[in-house]
C-alpha positions as CSV (number, residue, x, y, z in Angstrom):
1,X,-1.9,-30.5,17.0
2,X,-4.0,-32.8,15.1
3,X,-3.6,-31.5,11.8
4,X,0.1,-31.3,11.6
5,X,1.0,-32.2,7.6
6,X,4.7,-33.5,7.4
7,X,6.6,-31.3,4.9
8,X,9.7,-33.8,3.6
9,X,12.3,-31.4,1.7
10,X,12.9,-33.9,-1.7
11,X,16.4,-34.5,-2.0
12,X,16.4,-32.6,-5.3
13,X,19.6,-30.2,-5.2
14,X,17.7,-27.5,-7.9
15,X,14.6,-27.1,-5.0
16,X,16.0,-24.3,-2.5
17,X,12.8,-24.0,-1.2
18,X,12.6,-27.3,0.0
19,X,15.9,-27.2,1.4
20,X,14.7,-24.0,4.1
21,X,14.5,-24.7,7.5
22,X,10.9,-23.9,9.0
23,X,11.3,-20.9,10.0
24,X,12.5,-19.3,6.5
25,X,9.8,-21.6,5.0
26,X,7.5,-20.0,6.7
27,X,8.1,-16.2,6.2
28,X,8.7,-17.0,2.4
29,X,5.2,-19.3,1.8
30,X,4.1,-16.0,3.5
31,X,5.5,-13.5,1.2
32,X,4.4,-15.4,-1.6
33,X,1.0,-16.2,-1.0
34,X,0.7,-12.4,0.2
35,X,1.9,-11.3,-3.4
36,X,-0.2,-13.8,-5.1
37,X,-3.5,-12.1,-2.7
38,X,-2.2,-8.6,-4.3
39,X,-1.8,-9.7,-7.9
40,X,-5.3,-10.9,-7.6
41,X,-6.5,-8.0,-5.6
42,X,-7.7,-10.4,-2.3
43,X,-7.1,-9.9,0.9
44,X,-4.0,-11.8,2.1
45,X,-5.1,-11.7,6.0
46,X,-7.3,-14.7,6.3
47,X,-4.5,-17.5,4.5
48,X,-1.5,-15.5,7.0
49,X,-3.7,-15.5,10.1
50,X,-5.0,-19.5,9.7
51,X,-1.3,-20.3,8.4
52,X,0.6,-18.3,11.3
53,X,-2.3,-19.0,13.8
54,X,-1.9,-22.8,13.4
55,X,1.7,-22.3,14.2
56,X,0.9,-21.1,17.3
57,X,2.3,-17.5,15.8
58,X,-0.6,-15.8,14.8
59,X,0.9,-11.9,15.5
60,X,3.3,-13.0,13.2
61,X,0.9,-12.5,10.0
62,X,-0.6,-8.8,11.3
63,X,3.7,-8.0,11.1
64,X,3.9,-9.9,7.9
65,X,0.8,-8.4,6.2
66,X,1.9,-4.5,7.5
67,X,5.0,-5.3,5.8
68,X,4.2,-6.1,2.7
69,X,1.4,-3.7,2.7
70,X,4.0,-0.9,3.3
71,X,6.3,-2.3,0.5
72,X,3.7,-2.3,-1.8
73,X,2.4,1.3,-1.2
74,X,6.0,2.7,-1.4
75,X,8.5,0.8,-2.8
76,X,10.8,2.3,-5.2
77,X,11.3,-0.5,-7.5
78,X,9.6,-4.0,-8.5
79,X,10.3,-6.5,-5.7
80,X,10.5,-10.0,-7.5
81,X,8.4,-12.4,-5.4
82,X,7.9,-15.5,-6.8
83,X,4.9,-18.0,-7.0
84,X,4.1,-20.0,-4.5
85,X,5.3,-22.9,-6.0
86,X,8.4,-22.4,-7.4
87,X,11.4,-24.3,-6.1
88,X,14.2,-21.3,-6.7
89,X,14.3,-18.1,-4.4
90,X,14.8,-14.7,-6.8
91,X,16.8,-12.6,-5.2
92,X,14.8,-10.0,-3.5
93,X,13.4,-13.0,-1.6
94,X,16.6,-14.1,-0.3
95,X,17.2,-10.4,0.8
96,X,13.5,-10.3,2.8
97,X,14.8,-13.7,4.5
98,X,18.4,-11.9,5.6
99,X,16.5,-8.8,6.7
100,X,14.6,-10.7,8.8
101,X,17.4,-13.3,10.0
102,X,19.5,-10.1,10.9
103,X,16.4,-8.2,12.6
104,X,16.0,-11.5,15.0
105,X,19.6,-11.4,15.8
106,X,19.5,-7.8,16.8
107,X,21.7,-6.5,14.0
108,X,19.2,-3.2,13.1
109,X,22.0,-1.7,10.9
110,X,22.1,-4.8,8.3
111,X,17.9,-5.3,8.7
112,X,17.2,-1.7,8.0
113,X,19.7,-1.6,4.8
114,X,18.5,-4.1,3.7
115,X,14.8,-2.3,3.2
116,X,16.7,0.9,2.3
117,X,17.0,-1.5,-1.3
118,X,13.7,-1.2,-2.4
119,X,12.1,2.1,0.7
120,X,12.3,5.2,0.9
121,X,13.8,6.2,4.3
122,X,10.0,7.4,5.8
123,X,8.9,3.7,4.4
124,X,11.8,1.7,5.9
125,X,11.4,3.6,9.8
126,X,7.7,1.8,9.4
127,X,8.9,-1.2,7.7
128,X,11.3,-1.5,10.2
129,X,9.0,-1.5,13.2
130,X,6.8,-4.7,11.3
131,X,9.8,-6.6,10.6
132,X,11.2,-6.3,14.1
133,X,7.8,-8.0,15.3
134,X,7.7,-10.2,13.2
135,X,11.3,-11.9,14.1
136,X,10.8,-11.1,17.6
137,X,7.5,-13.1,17.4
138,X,8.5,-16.2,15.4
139,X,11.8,-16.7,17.6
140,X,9.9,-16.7,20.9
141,X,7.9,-19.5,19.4
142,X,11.0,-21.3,18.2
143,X,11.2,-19.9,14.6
144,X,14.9,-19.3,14.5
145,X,15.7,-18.2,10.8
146,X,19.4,-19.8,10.0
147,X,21.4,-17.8,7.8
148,X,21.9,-21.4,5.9
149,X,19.5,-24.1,5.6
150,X,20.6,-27.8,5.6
151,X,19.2,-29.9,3.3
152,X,17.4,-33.0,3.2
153,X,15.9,-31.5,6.8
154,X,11.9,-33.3,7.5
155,X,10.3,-31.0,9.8
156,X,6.5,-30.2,10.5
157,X,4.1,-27.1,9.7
158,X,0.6,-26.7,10.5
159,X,-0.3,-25.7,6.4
160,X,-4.1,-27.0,4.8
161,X,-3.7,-28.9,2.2
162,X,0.0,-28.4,1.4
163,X,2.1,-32.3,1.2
164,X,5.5,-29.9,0.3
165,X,7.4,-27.3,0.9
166,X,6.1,-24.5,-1.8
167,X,2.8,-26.3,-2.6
168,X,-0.3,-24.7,-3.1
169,X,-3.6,-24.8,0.2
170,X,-6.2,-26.0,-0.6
């Protein structure tokens, strides 16, 4: 792992991004940088594959990228995804991190109610299938979502180019 970049969460209270533990990082810097891909009609797949292949958990961006694809074709409502470098979560991100947080603990109930918020039933019996994967995929690798992050946490992510949580690859 030679180009490991250390990722030091500042100690600013207002950054919740910076305070995530990898894991959550991870799927949210996903999510984002898939929504900015879409807003600027490009391909998301080849920033998920090198960003979830460096981390060892490259089946983790085909589940990411079928999920958002099939939230975009069939959602009922405007998801609010952020940019990529914003320090605050919106609310529909925090909701993507619980849906997947409760999909790796096995709770299928909360996970798929959680996508009934913004899917049609049809939508969230696909969805669910992608999001299953992806938890299954990132917690055999270690990426245990936490239902809370602690703060202040320095951990390591294989990202190009980024020196913070939330920052931009070059």
């Amino acid at each position: 792992m030679q180009n490991v970049v250390p990722l030091h969460a500042p100690e600013e209270s207002h950054n919740e991004v910076a305070a995530l533990e990898p894991a959550s990082w991870l799927v949210l810097w996903g999510l984002r940088h898939w929504a900015l891909c879409h807003r600027q009609e490009q391909s998301a797949w080849p920033m998920l594959n090198d960003l979830f292949g460096r981390n060892e958990v490259g089946a983790a961006a085909f589940s990411l990228n079928g999920l958002m694809q099939i939230t975009a074709l069939t959602t009922k409502r405007s998801l609010d995804v952020r940019c990529p470098a914003c320090p605050k979560m919106s609310d529909d991100e925090r909701l993507m991190l619980r849906a997947v947080c409760a999909a790796q603990n096995g709770d299928i109930g909360s996970a798929r109610g959680i996508l009934r918020d913004w899917l049609p039933e049809t939508a969230v019996r696909m969805a669910s299938h992608m999001i299953f994967g992806l938890a299954d995929i990132l917690a055999e690798a270690g990426f245990k979502l936490q239902p809370a992050a602690a703060p202040g946490d320095v951990w390591r992510l294989q990202v190009h180019g980024a020196d913070r949580p939330g920052a931009q690859p070059t």
